[in-house]
C-alpha positions as CSV (number, residue, x, y, z in Angstrom):
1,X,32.6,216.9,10.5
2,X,30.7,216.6,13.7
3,X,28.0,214.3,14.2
4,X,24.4,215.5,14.8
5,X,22.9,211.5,15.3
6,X,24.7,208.9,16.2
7,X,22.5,206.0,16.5
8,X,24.2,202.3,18.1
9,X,22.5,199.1,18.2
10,X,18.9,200.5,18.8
11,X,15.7,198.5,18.8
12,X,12.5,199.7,19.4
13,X,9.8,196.5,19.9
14,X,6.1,196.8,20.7
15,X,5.5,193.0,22.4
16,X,6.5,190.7,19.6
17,X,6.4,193.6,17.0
18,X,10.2,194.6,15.8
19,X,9.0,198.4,14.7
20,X,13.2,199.3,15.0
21,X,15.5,196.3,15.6
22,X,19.0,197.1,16.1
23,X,20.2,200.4,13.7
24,X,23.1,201.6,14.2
25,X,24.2,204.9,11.5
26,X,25.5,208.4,11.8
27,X,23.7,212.0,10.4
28,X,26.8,214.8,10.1
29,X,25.7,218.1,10.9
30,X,24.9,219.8,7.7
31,X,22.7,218.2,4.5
32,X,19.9,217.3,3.7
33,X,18.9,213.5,4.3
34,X,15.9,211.1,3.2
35,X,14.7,208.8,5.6
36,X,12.7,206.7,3.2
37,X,10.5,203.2,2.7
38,X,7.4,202.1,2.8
39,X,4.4,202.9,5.2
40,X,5.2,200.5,8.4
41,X,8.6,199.8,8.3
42,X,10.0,202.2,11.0
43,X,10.5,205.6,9.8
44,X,8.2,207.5,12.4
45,X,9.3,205.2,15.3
46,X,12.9,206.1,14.6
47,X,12.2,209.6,14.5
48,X,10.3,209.7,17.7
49,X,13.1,208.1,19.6
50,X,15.6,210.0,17.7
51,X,13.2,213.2,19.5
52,X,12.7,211.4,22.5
53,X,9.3,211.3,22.5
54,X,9.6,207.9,22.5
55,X,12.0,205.7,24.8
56,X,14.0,202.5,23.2
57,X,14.0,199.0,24.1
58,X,17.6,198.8,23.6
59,X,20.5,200.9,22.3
60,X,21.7,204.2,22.3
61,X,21.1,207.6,20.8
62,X,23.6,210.8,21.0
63,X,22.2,214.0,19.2
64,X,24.9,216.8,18.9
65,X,27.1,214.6,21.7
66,X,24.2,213.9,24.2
67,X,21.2,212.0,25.1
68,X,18.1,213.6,24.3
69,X,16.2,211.7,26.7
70,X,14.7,214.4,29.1
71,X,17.4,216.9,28.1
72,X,16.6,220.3,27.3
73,X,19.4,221.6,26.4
74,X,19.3,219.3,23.6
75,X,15.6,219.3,22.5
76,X,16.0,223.1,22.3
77,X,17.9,222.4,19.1
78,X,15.7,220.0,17.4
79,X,12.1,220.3,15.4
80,X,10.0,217.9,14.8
81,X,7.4,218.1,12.1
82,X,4.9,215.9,11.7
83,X,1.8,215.4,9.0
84,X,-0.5,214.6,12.6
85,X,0.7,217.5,14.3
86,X,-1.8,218.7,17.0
87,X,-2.3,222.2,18.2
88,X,-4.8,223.1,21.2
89,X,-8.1,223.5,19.8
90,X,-8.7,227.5,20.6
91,X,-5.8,228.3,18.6
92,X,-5.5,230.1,15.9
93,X,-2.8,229.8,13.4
94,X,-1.3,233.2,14.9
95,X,-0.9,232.0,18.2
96,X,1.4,228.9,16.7
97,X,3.4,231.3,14.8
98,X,3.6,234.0,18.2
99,X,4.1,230.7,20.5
100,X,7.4,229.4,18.2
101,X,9.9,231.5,19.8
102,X,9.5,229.9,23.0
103,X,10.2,226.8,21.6
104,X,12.6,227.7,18.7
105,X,15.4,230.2,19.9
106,X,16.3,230.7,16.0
107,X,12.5,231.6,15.1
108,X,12.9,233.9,12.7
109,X,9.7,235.8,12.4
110,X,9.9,237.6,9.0
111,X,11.1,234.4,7.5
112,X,7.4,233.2,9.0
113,X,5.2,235.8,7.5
114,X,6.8,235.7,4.3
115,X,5.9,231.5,4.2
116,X,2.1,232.8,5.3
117,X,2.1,235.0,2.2
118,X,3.5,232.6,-0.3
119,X,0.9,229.8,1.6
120,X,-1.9,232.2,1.6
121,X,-2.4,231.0,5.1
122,X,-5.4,232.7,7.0
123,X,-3.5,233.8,9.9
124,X,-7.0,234.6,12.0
125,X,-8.4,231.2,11.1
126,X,-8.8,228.8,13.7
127,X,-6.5,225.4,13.4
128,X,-9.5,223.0,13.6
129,X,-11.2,224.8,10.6
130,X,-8.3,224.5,9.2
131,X,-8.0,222.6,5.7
132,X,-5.9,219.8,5.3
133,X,-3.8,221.3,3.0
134,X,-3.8,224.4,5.3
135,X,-3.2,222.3,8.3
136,X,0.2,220.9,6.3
137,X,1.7,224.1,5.4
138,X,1.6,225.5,9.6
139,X,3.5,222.4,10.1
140,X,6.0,223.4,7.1
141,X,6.5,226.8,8.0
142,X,6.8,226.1,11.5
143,X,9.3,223.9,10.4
144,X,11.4,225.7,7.7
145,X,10.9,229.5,10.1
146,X,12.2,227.4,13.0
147,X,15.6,227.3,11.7
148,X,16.5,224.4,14.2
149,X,20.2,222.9,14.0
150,X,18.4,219.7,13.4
151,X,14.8,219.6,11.6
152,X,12.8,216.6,11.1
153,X,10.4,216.6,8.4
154,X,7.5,213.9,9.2
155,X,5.5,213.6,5.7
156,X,4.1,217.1,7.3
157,X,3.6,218.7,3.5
158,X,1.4,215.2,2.2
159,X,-2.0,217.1,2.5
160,X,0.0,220.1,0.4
161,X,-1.3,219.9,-3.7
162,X,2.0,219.5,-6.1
163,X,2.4,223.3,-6.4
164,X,2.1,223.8,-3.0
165,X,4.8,221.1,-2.2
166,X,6.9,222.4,-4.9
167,X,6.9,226.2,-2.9
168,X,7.7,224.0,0.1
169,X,11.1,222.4,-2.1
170,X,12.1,225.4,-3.4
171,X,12.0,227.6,-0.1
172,X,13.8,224.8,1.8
173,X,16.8,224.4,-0.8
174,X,16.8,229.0,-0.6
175,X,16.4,229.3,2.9
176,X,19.3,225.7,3.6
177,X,21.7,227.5,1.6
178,X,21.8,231.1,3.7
179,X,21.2,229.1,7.2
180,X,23.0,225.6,6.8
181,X,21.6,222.7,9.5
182,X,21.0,219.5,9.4
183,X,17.2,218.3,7.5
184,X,16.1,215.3,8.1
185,X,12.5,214.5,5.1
186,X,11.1,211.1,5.9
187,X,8.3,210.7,2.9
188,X,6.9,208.5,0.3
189,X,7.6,210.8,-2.3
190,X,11.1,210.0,-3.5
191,X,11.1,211.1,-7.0
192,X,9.6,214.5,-5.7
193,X,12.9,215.5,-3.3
194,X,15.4,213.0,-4.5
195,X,17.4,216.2,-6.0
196,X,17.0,217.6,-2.8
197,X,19.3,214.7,-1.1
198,X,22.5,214.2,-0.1
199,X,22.2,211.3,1.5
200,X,19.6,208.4,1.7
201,X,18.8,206.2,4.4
202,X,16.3,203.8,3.6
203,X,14.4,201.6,6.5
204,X,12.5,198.3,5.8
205,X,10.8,196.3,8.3
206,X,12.8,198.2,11.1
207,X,15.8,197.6,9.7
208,X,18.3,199.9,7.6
209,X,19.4,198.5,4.3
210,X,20.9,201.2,3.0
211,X,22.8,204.3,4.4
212,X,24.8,206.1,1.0
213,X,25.4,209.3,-0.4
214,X,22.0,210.1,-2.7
215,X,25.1,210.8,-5.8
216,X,26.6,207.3,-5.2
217,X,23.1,205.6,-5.0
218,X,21.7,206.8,-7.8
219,X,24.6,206.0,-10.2
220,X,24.8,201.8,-8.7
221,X,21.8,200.6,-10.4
222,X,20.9,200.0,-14.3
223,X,18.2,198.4,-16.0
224,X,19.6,195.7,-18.5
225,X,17.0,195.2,-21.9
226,X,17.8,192.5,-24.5
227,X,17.4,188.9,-25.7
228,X,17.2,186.4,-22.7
229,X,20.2,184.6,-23.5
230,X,22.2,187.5,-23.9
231,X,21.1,189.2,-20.8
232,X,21.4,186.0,-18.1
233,X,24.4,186.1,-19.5
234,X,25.0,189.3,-18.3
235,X,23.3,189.2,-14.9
236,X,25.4,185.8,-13.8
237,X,27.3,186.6,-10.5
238,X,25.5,190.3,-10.2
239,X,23.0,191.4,-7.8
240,X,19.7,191.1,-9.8
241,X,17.0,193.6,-7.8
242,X,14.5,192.8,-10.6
243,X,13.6,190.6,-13.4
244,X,11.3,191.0,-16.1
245,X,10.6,188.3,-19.1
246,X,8.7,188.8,-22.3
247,X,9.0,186.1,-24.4
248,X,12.4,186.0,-25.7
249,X,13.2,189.1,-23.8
250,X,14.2,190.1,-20.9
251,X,15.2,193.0,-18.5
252,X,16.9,193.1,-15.2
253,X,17.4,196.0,-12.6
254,X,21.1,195.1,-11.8
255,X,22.9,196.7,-8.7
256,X,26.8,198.7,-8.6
257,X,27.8,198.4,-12.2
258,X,31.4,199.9,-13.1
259,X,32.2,201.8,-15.8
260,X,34.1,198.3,-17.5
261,X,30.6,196.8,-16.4
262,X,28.4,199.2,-18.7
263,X,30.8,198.8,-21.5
264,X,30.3,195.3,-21.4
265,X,26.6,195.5,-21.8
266,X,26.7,198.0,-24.4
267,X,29.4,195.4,-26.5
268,X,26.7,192.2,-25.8
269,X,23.9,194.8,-27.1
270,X,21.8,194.9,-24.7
271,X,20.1,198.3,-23.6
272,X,21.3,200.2,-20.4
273,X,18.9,202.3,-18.7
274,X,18.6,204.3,-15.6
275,X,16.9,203.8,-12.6
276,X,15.4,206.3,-10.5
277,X,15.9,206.7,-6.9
278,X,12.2,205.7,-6.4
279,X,12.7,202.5,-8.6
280,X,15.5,201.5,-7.0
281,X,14.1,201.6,-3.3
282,X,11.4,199.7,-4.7
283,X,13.1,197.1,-5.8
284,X,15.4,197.2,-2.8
285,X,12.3,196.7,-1.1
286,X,10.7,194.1,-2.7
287,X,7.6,196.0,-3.5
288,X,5.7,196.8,-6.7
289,X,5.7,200.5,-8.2
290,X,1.8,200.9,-7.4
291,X,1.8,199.4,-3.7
292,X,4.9,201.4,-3.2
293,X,2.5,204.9,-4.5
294,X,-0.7,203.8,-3.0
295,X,1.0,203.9,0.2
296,X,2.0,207.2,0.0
């Protein structure tokens, strides 16, 4: 398949601050991919060079073949959609959604109005009276109605409540499977899309420590539960991402364990149990389960 990113040693610093520093990976045109981790460690620098609206301090960036640097016929194809976007302030939310064509040479206007109506968007309203939650779902419908080759998805649906976010899921997943492109969701939320992946990328401190298939990821990991002896026993020469100790108990978070591997623990009795997506990013990332929410 052809490539819709291809991203080569590139660094991104601000003085002595390393917000990118030296990412090379590949997005495929088609699928849906999470660009994920913790607030401050990259995710919207990345994007914004990846949508030239920023410029890096070393490295390079192809999108569909070319650099999008101050190229047009490139930035035609690409949305960006971001949870701060900004609007002029005399407009309503039906000049956005009349203004997207010129921007967006897939708009597809029906696809729009439909979004309004399951939004119950006030189309006459202007965008800085606007509720946040209001604000949030312009960005997604611009986004989803856009129908660009390559979409990025900034956190834009954060200030949406859980049913509203769920709408935004399910017409994403409906509307990608008739009109195939290439979605990129940066967000805290991980358990929320992670069916929605099929791919992950996960940044930390500007630096990608992960880049797998979303099926492959979520199978490597395992929580191990038992007596202490039997499970350091167990976790000798594996990757431990988290330990636990109660007393005589213990419990580790152990990465890639085979098949042969999970027999193994089942034969020593200790208890195997799964990790979620969101866990395992958290361990990955060295941070606890409510820093890793709160940040969200």
């Amino acid at each position: 398949m052809n490539a819709a990113i291809e991203v080569s040693n590139l660094s991104r610093h601000f003085g002595d601050i390393r917000a990118v520093d030296n990412v090379s990976f590949t997005v495929t045109e088609g699928g849906i991919y999470g660009l994920l981790g913790r607030n401050g460690a990259g995710k919207t620098t990345l994007m914004q060079l990846l949508t030239a609206q920023d410029f890096a301090t070393s490295g390079t960036i192809k999108i569909f073949g070319e650099s999008p640097v101050e190229n047009a016929s490139v930035l035609q194809h690409i949305s960006f959609i971001k949870e701060s976007q900004k609007y002029p302030d005399d407009f309503k939310v039906k000049h956005v959604l009349k203004s997207a064509p010129w921007f967006f040479r897939n708009w597809d206007a029906d696809f729009a109005n439909s979004l309004v109506s399951d939004f119950r968007l006030p189309t006459d309203r202007r965008i800085k009276k606007l509720s946040r939650g209001q604000l949030s779902a312009v960005g997604v419908i611009v986004g989803l109605a856009s129908r660009a080759p390559l979409t990025f998805f900034d956190e834009p649906y954060l200030g949406l409540d859980a049913v509203a976010r769920q709408l935004f899921y399910d017409r994403l997943l409906e509307d990608y499977s008739q009109h195939p492109r290439t979605v990129v969701l940066s967000t805290h939320l991980i358990d929320e899309v992670s069916n929605l992946l099929e791919h992950v990328i996960v940044i930390d401190d500007g630096r990608i420590i992960v880049d797998e298939s979303a099926e492959s990821l979520r199978g490597t990991a395992a929580t191990v539960a038992g007596t202490k002896t039997a499970v350091d026993a167990f976790a000798t020469g594996r990757r431990v991402l988290h330990r636990e100790n109660v007393g005589g108990l213990a419990s580790v978070t152990v990465d890639a364990l085979s098949p042969t591997d999970r027999a193994a623990a089942a034969k020593a009795g200790l208890e195997l149990s799964p990790v979620s997506l969101q866990q395992l990013i958290v361990r990955l990332t060295n941070t606890s389960e409510k820093e890793f929410e709160q940040s969200a």
